[in-house]
Biopython code that builds the backbone (N, CA, C, O; Angstrom):
import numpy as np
from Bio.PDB.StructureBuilder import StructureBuilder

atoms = [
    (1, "UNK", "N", (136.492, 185.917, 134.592)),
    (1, "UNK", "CA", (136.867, 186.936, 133.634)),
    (1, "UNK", "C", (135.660, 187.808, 133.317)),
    (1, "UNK", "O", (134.541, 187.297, 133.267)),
    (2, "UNK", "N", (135.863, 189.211, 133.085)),
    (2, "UNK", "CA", (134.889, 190.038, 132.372)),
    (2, "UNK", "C", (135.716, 191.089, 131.569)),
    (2, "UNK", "O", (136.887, 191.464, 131.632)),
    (3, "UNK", "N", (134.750, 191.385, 130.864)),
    (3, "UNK", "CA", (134.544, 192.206, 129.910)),
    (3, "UNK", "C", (135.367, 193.696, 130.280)),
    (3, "UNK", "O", (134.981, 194.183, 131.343)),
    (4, "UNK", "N", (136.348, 194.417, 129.623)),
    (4, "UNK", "CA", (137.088, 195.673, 130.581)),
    (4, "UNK", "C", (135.968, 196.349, 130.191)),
    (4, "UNK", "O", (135.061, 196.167, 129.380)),
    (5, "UNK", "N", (136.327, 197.305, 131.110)),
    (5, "UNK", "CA", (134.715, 198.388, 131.351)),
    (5, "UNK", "C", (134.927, 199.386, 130.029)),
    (5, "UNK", "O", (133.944, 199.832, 129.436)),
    (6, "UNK", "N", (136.186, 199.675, 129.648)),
    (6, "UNK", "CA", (136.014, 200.850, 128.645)),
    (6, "UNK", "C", (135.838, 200.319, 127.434)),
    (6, "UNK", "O", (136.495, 200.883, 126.559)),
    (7, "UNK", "N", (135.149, 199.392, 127.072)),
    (7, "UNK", "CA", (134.990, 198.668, 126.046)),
    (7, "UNK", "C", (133.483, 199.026, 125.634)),
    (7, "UNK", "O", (132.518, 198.757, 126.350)),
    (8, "UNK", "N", (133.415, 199.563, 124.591)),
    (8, "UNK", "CA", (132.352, 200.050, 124.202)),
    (8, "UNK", "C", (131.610, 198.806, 123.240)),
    (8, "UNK", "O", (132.331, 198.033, 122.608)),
    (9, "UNK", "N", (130.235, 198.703, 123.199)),
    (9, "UNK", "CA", (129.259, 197.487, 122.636)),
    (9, "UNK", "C", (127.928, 198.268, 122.264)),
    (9, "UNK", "O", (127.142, 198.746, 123.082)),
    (10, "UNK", "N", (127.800, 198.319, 120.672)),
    (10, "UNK", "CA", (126.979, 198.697, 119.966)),
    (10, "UNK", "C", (125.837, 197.495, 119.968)),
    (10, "UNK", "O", (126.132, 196.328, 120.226)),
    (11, "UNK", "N", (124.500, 197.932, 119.647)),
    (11, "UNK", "CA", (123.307, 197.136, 119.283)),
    (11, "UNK", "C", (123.530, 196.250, 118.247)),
    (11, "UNK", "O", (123.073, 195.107, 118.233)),
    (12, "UNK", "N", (124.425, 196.884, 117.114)),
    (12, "UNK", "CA", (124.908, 195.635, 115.875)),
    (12, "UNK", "C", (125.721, 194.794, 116.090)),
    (12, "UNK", "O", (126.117, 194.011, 115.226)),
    (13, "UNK", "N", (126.227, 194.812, 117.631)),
    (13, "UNK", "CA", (127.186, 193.872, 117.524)),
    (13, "UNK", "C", (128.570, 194.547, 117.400)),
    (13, "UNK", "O", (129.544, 193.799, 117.476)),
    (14, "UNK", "N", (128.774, 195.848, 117.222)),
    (14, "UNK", "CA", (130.205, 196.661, 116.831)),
    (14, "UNK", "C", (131.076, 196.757, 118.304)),
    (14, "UNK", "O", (130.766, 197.409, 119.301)),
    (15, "UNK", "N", (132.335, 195.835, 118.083)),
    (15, "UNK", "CA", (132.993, 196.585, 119.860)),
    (15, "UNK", "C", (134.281, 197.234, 119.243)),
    (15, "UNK", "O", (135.123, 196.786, 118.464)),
    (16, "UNK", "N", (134.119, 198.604, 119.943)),
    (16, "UNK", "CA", (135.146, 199.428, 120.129)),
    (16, "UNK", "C", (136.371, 199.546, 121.542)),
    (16, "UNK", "O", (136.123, 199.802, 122.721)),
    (17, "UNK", "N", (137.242, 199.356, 121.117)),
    (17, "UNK", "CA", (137.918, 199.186, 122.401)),
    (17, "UNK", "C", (138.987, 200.709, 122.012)),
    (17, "UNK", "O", (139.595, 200.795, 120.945)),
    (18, "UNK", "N", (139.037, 201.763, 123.058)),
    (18, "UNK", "CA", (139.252, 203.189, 122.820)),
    (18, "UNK", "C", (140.298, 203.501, 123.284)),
    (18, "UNK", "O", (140.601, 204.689, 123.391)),
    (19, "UNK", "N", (141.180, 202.422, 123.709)),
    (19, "UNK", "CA", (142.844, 202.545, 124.280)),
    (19, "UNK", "C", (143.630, 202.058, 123.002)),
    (19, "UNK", "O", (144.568, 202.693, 122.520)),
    (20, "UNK", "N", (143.152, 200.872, 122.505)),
    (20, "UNK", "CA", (144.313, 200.442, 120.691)),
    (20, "UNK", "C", (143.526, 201.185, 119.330)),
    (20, "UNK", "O", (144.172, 201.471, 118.322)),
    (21, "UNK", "N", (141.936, 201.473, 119.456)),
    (21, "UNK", "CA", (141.454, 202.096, 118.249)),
    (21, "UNK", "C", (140.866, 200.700, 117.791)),
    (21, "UNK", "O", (140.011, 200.736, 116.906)),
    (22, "UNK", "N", (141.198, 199.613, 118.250)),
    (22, "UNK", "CA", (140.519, 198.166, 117.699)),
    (22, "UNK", "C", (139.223, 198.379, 117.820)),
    (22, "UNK", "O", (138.759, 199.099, 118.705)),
    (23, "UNK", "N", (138.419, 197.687, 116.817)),
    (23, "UNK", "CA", (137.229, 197.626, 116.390)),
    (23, "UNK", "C", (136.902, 196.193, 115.925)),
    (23, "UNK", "O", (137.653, 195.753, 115.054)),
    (24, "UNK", "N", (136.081, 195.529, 116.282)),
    (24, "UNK", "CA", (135.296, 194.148, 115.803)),
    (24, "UNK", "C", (133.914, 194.209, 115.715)),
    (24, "UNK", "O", (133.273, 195.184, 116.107)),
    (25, "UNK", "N", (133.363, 193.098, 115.161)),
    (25, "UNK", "CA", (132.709, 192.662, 114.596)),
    (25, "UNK", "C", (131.799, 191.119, 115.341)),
    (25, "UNK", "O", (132.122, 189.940, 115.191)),
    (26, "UNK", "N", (130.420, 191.779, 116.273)),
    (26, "UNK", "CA", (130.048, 190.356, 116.250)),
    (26, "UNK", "C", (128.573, 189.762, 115.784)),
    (26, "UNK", "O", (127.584, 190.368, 115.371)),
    (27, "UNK", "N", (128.828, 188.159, 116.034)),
    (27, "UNK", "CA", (127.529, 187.911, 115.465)),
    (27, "UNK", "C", (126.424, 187.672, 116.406)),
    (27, "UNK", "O", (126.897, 187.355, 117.497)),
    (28, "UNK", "N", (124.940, 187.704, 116.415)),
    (28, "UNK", "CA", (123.520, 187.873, 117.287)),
    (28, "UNK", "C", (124.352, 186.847, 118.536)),
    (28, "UNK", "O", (124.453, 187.129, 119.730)),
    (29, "UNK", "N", (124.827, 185.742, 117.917)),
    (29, "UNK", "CA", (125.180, 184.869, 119.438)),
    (29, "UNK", "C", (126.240, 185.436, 120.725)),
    (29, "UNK", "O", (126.027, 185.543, 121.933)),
    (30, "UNK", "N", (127.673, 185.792, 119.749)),
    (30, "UNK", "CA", (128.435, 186.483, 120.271)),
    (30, "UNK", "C", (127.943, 187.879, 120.949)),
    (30, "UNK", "O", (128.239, 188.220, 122.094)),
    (31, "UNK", "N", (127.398, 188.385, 120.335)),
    (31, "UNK", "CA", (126.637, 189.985, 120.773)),
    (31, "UNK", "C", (125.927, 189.529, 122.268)),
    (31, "UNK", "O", (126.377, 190.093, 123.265)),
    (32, "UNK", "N", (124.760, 188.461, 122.460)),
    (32, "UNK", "CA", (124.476, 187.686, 123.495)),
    (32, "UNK", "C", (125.130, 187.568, 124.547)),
    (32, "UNK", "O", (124.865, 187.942, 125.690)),
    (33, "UNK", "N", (126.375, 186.806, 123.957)),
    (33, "UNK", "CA", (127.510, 185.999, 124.922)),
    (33, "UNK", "C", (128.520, 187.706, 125.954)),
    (33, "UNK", "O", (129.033, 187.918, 127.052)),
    (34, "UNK", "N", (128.323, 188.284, 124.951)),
    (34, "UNK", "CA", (129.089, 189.572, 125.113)),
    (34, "UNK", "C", (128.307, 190.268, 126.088)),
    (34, "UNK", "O", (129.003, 190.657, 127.026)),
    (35, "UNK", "N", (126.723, 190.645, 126.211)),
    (35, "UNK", "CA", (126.158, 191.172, 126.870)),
    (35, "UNK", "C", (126.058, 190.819, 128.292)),
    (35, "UNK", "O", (126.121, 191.597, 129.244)),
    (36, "UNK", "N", (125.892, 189.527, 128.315)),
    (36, "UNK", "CA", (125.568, 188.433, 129.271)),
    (36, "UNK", "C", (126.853, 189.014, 130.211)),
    (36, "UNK", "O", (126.692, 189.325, 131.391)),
    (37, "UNK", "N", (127.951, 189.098, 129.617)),
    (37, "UNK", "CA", (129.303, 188.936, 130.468)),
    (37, "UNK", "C", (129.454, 190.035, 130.675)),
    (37, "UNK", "O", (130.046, 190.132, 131.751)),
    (38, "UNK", "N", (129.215, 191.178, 130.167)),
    (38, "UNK", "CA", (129.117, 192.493, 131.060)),
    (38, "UNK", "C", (128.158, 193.024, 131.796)),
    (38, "UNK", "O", (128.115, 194.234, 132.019)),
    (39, "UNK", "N", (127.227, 192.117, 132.284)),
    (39, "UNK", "CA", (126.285, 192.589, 133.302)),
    (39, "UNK", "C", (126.348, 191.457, 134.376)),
    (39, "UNK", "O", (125.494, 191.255, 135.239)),
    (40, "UNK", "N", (127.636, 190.668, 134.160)),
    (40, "UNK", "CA", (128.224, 189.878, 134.929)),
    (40, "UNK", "C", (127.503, 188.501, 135.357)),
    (40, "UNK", "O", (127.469, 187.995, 136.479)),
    (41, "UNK", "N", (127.092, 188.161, 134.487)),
    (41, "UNK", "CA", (126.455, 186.927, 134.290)),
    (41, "UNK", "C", (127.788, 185.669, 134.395)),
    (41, "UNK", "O", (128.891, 185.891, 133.895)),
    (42, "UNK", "N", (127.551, 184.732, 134.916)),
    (42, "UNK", "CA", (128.649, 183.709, 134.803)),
    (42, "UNK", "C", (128.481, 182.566, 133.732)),
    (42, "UNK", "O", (127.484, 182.290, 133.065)),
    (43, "UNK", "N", (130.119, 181.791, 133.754)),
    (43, "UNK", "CA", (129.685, 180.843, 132.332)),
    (43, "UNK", "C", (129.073, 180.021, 132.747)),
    (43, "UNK", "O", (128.202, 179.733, 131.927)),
    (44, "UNK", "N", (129.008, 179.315, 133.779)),
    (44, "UNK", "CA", (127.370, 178.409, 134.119)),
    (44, "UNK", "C", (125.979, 178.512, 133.754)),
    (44, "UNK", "O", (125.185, 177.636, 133.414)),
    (45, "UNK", "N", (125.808, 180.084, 133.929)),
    (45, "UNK", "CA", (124.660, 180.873, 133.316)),
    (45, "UNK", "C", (124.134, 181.284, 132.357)),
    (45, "UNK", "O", (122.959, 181.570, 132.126)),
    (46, "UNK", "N", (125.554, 181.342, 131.422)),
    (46, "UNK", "CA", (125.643, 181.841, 130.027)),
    (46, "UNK", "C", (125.498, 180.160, 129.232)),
    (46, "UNK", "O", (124.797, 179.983, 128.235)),
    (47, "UNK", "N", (126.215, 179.171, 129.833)),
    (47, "UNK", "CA", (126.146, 178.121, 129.103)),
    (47, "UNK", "C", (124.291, 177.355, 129.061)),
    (47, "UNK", "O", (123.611, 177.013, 128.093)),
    (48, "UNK", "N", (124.031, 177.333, 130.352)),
    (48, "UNK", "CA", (122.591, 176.623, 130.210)),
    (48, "UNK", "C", (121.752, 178.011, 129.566)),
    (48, "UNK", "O", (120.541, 177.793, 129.601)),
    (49, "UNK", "N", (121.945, 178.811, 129.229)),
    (49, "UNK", "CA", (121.505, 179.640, 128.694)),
    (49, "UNK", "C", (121.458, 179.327, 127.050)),
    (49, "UNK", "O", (120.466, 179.342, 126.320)),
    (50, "UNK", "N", (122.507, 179.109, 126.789)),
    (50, "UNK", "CA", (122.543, 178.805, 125.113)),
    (50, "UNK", "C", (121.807, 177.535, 124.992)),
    (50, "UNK", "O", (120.878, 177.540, 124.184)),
    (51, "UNK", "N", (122.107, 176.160, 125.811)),
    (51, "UNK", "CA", (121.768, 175.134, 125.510)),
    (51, "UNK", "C", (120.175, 175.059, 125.564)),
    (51, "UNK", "O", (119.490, 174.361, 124.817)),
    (52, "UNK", "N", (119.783, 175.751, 126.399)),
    (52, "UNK", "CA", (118.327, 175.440, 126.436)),
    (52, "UNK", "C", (117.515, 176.719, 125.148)),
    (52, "UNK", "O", (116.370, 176.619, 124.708)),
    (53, "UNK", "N", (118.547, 177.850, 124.792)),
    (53, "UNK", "CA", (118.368, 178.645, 123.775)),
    (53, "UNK", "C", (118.198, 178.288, 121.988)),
    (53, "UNK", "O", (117.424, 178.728, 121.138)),
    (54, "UNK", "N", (119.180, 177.411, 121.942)),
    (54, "UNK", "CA", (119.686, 176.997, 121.164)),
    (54, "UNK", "C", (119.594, 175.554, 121.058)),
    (54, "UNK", "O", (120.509, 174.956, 120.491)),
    (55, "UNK", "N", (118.655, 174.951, 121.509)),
    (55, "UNK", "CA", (119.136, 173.340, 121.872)),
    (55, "UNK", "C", (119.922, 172.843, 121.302)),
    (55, "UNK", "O", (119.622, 172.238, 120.273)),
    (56, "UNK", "N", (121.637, 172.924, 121.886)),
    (56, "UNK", "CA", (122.088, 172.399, 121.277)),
    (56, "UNK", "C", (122.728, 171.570, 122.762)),
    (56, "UNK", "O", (122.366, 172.087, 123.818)),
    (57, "UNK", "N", (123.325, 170.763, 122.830)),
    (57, "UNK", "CA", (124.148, 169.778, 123.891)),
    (57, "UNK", "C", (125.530, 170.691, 124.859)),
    (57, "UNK", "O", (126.417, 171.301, 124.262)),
    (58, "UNK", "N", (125.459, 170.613, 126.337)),
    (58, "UNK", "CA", (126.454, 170.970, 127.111)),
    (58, "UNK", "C", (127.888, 171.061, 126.177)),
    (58, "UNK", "O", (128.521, 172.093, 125.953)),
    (59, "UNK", "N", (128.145, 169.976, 125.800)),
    (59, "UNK", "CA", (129.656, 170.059, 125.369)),
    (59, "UNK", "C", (130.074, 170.625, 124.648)),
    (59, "UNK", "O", (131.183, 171.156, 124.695)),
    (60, "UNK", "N", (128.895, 170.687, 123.339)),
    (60, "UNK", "CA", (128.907, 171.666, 122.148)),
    (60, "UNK", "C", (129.225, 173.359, 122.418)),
    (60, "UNK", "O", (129.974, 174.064, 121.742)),
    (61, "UNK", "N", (128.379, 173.788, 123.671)),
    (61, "UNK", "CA", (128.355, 174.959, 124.317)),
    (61, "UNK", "C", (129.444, 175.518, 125.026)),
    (61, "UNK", "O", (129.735, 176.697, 125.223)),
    (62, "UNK", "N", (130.120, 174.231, 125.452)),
    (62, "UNK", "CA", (131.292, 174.654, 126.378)),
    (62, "UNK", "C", (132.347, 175.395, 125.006)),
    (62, "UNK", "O", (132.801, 176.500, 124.712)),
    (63, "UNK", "N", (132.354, 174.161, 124.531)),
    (63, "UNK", "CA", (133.401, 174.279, 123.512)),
    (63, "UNK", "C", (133.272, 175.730, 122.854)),
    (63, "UNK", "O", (134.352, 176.317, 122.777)),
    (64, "UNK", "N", (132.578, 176.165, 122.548)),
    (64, "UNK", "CA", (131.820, 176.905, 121.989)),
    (64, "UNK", "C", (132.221, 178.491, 122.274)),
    (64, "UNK", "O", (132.604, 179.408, 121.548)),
    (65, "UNK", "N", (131.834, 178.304, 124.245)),
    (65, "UNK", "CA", (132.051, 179.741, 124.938)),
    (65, "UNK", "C", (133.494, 179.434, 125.174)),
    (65, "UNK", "O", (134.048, 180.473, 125.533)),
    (66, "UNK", "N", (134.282, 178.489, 125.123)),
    (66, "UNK", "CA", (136.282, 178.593, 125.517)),
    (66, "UNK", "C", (136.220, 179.267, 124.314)),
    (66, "UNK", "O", (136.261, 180.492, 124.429)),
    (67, "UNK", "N", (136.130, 178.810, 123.149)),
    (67, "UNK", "CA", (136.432, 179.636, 121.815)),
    (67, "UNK", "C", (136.227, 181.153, 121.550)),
    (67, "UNK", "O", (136.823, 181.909, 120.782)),
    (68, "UNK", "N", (135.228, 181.365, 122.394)),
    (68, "UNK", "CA", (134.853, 182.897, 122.224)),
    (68, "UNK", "C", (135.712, 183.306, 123.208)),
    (68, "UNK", "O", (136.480, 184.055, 122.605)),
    (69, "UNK", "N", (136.066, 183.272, 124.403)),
    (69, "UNK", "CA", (136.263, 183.597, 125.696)),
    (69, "UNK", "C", (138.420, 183.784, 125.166)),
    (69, "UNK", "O", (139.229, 184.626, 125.557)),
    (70, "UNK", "N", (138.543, 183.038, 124.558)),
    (70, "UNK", "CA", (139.877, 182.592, 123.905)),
    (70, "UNK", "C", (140.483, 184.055, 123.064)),
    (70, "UNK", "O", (141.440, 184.797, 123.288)),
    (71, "UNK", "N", (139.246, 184.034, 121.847)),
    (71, "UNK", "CA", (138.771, 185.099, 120.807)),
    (71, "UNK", "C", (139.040, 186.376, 121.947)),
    (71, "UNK", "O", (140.015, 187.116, 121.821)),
    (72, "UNK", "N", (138.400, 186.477, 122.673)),
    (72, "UNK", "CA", (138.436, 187.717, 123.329)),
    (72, "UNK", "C", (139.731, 188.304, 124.104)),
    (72, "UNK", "O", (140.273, 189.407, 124.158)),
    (73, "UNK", "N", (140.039, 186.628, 124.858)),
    (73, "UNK", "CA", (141.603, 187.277, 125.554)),
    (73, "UNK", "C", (142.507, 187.431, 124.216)),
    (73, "UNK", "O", (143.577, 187.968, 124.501)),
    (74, "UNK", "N", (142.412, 187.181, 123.128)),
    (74, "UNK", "CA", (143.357, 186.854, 122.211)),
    (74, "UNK", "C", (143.552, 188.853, 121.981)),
    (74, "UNK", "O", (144.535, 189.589, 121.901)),
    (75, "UNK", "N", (142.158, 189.069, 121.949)),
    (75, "UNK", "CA", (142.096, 190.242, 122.052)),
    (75, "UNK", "C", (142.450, 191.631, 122.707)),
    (75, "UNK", "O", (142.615, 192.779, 122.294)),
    (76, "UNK", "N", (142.486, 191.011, 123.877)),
    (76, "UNK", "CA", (143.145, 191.598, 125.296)),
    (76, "UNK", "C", (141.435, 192.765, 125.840)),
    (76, "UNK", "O", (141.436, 193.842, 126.436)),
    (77, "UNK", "N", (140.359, 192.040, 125.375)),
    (77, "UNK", "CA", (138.952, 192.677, 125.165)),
    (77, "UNK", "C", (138.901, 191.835, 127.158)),
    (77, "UNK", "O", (137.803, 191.888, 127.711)),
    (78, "UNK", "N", (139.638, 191.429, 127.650)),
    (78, "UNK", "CA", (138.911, 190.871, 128.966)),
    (78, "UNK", "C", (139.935, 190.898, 130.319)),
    (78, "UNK", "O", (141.039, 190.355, 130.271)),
    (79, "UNK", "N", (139.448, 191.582, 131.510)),
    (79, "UNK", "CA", (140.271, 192.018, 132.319)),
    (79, "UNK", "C", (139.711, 190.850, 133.351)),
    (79, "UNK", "O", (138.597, 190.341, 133.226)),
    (80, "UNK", "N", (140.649, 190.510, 134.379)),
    (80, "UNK", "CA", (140.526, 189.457, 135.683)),
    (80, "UNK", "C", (140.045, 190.252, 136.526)),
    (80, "UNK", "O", (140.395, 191.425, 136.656)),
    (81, "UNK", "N", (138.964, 189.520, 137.351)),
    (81, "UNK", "CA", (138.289, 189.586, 138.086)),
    (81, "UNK", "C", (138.289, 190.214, 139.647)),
    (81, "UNK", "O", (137.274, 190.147, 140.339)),
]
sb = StructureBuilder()
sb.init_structure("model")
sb.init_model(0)
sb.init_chain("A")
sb.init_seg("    ")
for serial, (resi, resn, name, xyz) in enumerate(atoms, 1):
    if name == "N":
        sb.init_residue(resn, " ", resi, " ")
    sb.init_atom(name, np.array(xyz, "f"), 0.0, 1.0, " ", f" {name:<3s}", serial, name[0])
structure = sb.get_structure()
């Protein structure tokens, strides 16, 4: 999965998506997780990325990026590959 291209991503974290007018809100991690995936980084990459970022444990992380990744399709913020 990635990120649809007309999805606009501010420095604060602001995503504009310019087909519904939707607008969100993210936080320094998400903003991260968000960047990572539009310059097409994978979740293998993104995950040992947090864990060794963040020390926090694989499972914690997984769990972590399904939830966001979830958040986002919930959104319709992510087009197939």
């Amino acid at each position: 999965m990635k990120i649809r291209n007309n999805i606009a991503l501010s420095d604060s974290g602001f995503i504009f998506d310019p087909s519904t007018g939707d607008s969100f809100s993210l936080n320094p991690i998400g903003l991260e997780i968000l960047r990572m995936l539009k310059s097409g980084k994978d979740k293998s990459f993104i995950l040992t990325y947090m864990v060794d970022t963040y020390q926090t444990d694989m499972e914690t992380a997984e769990k972590d990026y399904d939830d966001f990744m979830g958040m986002l399709t919930q959104f319709h913020l992510l087009q197939e590959k």
